[in-house]
DSSP file (Angstrom, degrees, kcal/mol; ACC not computed):
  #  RESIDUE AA STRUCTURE BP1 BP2  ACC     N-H-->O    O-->H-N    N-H-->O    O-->H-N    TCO  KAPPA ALPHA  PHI   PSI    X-CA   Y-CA   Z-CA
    1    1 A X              0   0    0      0, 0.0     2,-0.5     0, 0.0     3,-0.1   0.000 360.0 360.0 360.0 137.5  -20.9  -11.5  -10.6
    2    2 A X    >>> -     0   0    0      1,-0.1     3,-3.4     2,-0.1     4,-1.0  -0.413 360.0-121.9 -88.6 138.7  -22.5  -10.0   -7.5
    3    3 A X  H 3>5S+     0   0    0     -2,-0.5     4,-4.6     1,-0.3     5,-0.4   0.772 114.1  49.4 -34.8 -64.2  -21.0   -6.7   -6.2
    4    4 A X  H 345S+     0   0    0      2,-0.2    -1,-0.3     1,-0.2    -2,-0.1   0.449 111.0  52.7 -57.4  -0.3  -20.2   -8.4   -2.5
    5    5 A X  H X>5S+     0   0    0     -3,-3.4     3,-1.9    -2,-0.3     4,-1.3   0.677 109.0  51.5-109.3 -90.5  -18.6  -11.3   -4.4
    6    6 A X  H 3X5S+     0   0    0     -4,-1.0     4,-1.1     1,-0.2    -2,-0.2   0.874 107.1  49.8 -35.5 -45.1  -16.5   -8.9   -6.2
    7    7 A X  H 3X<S+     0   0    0     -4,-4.6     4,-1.3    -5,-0.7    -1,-0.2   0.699 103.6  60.2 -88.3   2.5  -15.4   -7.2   -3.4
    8    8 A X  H X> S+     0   0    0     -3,-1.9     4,-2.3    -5,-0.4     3,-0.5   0.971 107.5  46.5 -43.8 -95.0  -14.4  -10.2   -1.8
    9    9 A X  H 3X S+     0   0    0     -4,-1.3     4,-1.6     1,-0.3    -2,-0.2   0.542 108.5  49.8 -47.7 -26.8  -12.3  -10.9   -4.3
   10   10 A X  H 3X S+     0   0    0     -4,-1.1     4,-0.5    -5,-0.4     5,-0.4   0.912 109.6  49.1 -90.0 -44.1  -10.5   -7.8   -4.8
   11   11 A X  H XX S+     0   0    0     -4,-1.3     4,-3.5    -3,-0.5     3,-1.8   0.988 114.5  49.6 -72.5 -34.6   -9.7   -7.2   -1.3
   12   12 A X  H >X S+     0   0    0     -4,-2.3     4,-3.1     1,-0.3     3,-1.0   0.918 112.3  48.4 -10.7 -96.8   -8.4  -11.1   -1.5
   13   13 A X  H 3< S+     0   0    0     -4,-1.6    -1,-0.3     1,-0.3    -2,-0.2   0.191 119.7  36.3 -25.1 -19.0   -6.5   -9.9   -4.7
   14   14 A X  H <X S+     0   0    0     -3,-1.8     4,-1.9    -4,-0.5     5,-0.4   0.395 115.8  57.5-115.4 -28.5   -4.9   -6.3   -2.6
   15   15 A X  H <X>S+     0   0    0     -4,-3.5     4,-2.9    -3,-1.0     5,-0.5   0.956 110.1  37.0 -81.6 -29.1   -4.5   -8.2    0.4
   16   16 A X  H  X5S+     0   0    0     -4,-3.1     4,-1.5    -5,-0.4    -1,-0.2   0.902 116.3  54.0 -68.6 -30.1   -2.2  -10.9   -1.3
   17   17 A X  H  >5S+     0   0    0     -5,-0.2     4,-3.2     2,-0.2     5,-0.2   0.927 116.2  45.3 -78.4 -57.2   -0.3   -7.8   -3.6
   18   18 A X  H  X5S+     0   0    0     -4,-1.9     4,-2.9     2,-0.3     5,-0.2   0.839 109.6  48.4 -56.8 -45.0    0.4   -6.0    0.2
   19   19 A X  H  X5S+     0   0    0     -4,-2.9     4,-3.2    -5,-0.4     5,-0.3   0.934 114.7  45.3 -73.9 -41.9    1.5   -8.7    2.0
   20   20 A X  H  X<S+     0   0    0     -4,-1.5     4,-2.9    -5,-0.5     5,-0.3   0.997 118.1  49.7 -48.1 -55.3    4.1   -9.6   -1.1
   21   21 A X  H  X S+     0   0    0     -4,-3.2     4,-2.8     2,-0.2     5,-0.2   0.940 113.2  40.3 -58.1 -51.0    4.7   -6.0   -1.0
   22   22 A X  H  < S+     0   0    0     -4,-2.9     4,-0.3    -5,-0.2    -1,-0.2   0.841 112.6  59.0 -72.6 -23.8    5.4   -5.8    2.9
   23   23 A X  H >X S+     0   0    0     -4,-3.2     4,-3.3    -5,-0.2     3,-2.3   0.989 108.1  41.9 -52.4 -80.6    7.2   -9.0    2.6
   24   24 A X  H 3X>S+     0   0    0     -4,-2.9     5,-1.1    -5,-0.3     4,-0.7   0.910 109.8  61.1 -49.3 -62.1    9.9   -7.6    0.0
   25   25 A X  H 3<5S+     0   0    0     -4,-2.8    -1,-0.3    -5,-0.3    -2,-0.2   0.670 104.3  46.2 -33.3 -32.8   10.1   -4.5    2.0
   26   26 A X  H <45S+     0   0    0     -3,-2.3    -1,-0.2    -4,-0.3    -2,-0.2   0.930 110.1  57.5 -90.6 -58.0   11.3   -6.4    5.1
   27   27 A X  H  <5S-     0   0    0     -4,-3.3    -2,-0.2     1,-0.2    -1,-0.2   0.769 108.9-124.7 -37.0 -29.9   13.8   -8.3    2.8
   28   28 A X  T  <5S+     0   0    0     -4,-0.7     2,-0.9    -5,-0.3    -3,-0.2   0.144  70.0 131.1  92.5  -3.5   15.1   -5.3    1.9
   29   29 A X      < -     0   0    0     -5,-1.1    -1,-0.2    -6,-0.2    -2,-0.2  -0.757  39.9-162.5-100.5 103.3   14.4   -6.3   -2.0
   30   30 A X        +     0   0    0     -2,-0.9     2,-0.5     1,-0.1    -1,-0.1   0.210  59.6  98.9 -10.0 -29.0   12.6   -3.6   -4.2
   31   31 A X        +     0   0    0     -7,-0.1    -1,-0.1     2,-0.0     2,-0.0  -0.529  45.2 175.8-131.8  78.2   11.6   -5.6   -6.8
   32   32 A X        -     0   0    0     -2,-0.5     2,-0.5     1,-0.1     3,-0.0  -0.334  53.4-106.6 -33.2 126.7    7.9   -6.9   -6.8
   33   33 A X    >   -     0   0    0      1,-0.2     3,-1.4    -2,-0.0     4,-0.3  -0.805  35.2-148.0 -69.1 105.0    7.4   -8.5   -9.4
   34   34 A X  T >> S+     0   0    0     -2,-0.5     3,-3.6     1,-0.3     4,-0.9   0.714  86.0  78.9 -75.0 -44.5    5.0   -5.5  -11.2
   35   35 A X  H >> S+     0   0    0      1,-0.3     4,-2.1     2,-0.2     3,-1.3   0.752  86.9  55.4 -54.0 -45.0    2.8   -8.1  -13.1
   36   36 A X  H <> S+     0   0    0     -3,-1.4     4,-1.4     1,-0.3    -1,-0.3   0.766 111.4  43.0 -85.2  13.8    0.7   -8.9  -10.0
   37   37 A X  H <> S+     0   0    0     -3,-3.6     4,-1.4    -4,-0.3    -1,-0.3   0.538 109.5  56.0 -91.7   4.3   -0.2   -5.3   -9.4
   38   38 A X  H <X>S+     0   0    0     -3,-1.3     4,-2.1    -4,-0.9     5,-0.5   0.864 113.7  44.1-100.4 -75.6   -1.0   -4.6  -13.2
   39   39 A X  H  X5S+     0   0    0     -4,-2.1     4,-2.8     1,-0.2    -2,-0.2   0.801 112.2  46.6 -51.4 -36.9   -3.4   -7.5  -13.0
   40   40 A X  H  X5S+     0   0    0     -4,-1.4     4,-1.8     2,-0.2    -1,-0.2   0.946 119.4  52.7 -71.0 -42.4   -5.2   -6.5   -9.3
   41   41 A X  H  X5S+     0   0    0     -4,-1.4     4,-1.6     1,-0.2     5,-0.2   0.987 108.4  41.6 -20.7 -79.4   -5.2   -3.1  -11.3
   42   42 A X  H  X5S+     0   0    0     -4,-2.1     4,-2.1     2,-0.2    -2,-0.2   0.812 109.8  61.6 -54.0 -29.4   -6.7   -4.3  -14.1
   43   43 A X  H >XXS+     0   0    0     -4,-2.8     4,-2.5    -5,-0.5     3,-1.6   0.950 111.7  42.0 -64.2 -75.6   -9.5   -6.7  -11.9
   44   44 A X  H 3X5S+     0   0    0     -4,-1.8     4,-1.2     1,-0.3    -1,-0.2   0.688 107.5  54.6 -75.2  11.7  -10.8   -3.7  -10.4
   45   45 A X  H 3X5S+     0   0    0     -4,-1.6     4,-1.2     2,-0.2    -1,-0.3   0.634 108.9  55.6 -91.3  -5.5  -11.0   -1.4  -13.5
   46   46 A X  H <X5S+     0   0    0     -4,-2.1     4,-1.7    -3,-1.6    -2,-0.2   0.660 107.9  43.7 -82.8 -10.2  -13.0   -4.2  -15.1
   47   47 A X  H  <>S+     0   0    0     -4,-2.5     5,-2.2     2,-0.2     6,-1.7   0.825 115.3  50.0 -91.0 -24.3  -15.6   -4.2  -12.2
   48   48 A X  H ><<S+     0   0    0     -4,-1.2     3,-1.2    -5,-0.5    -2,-0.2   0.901 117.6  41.6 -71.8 -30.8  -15.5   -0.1  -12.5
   49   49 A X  H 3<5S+     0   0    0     -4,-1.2    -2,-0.2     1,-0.2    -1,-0.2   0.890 114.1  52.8 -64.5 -49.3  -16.1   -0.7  -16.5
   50   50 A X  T 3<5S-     0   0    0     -4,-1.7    -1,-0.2     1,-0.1    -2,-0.1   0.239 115.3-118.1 -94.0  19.1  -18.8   -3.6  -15.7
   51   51 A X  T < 5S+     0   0    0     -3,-1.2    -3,-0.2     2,-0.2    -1,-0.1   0.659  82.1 121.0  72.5   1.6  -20.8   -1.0  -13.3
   52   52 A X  S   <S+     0   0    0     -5,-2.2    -4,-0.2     1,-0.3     2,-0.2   0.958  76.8  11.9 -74.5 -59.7  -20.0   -3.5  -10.3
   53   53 A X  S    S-     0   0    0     -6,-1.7    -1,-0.3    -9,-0.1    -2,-0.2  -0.754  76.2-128.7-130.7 176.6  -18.1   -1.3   -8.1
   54   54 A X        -     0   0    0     -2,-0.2     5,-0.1     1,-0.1    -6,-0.1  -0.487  30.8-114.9-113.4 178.0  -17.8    2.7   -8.4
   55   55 A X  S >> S+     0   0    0     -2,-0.2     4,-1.1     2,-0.2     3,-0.9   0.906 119.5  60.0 -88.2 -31.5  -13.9    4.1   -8.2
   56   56 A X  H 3> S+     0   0    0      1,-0.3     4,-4.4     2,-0.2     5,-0.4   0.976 110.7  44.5 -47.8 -50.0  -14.7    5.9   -4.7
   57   57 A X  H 3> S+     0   0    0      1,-0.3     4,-0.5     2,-0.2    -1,-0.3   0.675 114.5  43.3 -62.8   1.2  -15.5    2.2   -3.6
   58   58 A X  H <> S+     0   0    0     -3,-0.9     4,-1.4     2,-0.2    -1,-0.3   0.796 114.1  51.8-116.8 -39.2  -12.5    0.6   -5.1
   59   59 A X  H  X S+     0   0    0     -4,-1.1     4,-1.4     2,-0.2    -2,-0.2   0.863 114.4  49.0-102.4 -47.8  -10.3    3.8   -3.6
   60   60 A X  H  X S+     0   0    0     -4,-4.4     4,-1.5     1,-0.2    -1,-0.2   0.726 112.6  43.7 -96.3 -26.6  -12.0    2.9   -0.1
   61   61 A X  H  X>S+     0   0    0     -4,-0.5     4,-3.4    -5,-0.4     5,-0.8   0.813 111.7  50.9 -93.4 -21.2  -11.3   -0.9   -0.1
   62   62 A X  H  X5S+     0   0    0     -4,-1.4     4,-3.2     1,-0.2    -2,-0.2   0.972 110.2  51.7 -62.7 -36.6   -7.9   -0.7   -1.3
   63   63 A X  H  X5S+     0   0    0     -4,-1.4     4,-1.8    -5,-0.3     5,-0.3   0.993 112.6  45.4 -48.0 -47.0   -7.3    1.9    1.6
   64   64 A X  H  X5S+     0   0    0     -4,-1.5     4,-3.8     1,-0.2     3,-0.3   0.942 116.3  49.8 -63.9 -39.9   -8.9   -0.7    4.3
   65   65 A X  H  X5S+     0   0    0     -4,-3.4     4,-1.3     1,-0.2    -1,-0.2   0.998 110.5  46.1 -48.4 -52.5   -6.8   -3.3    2.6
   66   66 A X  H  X<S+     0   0    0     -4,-3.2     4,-2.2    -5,-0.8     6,-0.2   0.699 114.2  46.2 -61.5 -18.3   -3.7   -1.5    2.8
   67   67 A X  H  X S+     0   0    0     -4,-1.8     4,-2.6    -3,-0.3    -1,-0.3   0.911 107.4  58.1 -60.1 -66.2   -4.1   -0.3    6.6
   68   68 A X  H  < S+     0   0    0     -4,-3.8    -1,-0.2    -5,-0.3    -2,-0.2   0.689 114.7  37.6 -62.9  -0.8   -5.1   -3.7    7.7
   69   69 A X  H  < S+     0   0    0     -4,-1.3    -2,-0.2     3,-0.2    -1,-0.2   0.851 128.5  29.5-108.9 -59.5   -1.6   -4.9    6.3
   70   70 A X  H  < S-     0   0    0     -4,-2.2    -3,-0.2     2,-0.3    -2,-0.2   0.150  90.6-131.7 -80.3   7.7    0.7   -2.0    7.2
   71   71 A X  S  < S+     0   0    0     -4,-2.6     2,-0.3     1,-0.1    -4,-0.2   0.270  85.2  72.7  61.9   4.6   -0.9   -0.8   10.2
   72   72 A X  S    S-     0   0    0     -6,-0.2    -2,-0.3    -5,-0.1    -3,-0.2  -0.746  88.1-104.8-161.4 160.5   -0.7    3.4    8.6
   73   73 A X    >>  -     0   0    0     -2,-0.3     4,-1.3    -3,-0.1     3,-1.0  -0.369  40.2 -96.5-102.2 161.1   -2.8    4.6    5.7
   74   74 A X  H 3> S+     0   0    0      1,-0.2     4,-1.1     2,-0.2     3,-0.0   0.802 117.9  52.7 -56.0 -34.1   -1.3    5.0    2.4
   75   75 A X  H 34 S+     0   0    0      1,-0.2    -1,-0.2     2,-0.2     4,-0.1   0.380 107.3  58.3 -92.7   4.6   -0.4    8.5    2.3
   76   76 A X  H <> S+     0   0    0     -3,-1.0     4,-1.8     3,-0.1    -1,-0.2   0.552 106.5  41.8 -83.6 -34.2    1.3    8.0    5.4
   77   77 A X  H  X S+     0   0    0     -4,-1.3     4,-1.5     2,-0.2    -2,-0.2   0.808 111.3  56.9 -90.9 -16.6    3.7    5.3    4.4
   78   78 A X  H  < S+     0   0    0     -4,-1.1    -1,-0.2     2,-0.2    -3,-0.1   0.466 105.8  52.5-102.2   0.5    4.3    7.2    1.2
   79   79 A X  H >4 S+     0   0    0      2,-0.1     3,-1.2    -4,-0.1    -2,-0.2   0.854 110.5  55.0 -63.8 -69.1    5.3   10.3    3.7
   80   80 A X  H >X S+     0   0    0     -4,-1.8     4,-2.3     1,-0.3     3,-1.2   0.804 107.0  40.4 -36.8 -57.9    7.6    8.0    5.3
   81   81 A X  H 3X S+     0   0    0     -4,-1.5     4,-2.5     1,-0.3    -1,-0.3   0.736 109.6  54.9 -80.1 -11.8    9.5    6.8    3.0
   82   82 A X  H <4 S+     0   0    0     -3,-1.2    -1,-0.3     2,-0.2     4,-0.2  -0.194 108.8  48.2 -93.6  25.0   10.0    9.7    1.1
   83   83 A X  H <> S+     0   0    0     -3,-1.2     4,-1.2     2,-0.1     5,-0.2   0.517 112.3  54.3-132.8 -46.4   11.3   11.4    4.2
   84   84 A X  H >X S+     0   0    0     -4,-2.3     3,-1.8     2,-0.2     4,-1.6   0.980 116.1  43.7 -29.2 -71.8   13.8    7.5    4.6
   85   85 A X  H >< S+     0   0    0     -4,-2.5     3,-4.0     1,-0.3     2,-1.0   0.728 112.8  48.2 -53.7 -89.6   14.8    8.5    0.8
   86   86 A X  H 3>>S+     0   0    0      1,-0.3     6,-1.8    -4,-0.2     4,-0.6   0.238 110.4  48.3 -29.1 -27.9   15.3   11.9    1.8
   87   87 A X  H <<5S+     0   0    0     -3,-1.8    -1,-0.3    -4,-1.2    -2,-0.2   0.564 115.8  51.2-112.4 -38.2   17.5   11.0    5.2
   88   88 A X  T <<5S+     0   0    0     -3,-4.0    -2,-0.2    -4,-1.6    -1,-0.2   0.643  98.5  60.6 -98.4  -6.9   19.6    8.7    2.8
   89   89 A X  T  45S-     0   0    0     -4,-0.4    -2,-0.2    -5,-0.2    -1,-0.1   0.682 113.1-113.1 -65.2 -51.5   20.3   11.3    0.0
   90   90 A X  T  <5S+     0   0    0     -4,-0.6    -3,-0.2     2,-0.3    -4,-0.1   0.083  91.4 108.2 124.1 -37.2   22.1   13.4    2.5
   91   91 A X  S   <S+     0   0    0     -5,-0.5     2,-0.4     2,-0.1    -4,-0.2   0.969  72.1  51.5 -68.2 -63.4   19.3   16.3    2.3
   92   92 A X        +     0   0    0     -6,-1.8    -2,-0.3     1,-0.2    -3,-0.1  -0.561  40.0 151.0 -86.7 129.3   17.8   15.8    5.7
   93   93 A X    >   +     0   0    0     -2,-0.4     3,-1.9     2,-0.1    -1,-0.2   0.529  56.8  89.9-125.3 -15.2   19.4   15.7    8.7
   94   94 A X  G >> S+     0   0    0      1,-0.3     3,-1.5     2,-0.1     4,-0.9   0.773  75.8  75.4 -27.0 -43.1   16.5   17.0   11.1
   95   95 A X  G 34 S+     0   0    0      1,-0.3    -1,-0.3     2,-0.2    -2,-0.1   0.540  88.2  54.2 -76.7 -21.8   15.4   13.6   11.5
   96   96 A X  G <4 S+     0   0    0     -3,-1.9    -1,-0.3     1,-0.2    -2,-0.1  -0.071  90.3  78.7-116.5  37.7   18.4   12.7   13.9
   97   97 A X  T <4 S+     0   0    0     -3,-1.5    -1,-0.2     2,-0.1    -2,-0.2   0.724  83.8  78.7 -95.0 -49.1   17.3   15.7   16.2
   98   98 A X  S  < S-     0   0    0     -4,-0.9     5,-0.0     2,-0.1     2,-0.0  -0.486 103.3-102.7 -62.1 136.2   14.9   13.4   17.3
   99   99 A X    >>  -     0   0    0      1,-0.1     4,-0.9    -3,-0.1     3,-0.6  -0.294  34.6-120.6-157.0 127.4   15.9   10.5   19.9
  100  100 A X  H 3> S+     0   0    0      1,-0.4     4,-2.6     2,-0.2    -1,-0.1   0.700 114.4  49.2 -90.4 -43.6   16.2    7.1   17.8
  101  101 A X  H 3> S+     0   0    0      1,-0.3     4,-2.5     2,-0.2    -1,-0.4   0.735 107.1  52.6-100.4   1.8   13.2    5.4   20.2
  102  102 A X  H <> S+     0   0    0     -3,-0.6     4,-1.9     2,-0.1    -1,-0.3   0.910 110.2  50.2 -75.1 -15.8   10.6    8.6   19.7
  103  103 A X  H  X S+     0   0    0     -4,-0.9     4,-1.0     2,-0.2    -2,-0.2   0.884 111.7  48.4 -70.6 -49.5   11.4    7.9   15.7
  104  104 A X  H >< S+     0   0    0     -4,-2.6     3,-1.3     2,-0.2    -1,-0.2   1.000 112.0  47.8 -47.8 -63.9   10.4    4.1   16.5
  105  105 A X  H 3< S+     0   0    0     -4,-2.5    -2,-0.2     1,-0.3    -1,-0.2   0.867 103.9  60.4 -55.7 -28.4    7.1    5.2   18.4
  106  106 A X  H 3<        0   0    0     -4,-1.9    -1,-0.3     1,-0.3    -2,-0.2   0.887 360.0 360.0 -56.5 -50.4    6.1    7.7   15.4
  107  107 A X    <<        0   0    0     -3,-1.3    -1,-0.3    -4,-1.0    -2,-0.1   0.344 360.0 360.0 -45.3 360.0    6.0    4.3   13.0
């Protein structure tokens, strides 16, 4: 398989796993079925095994994917929601010093 063929396919393969993901998120429903991220896992650790693509390169399209679906980088959304858990816990209450539509624009 030729690398650009392969990375075709994998961002194919993250974009469909992201949109499922961002889908259920909207629902409100938690529970992605895990199997197709064990397999888009497993696709690209066999092109990192079979010398196709390198893990920087695999780290860099999953990034692009994940941007181009959620509009915010991963470590951004995974701020976010861990500051949501936090806000729903009880522990943070800072968050409602801020005015409800500057909280929207930060998104």
């Amino acid at each position: 398989m030729e690398k650009e063929s392969f990375k075709q396919e994998c961002t194919r393969q993250l974009l469909n796993y992201f949109e499922l993901l961002n889908y259920f998120e909207l629902l409100k429903k938690n529970k992605l079925n895990t199997g197709l991220k064990h397999r888009v896992q497993g696709f690209i650790n066999a092109g990192e095994f079979l010398g196709i693509i390198t893990r920087s390169e695999a780290i860099s399209l999953m990034d692009e994917t994940h941007f181009s679906v959620f509009g915010i980088t991963n470590e951004q959304r995974t701020a976010r929601k861990a500051e949501i858990k936090a806000v729903r816990s009880g522990h943070e209450d800072s968050i409602f010093d801020i005015p409800a539509i500057e909280r929207l624009v930060k998104r």
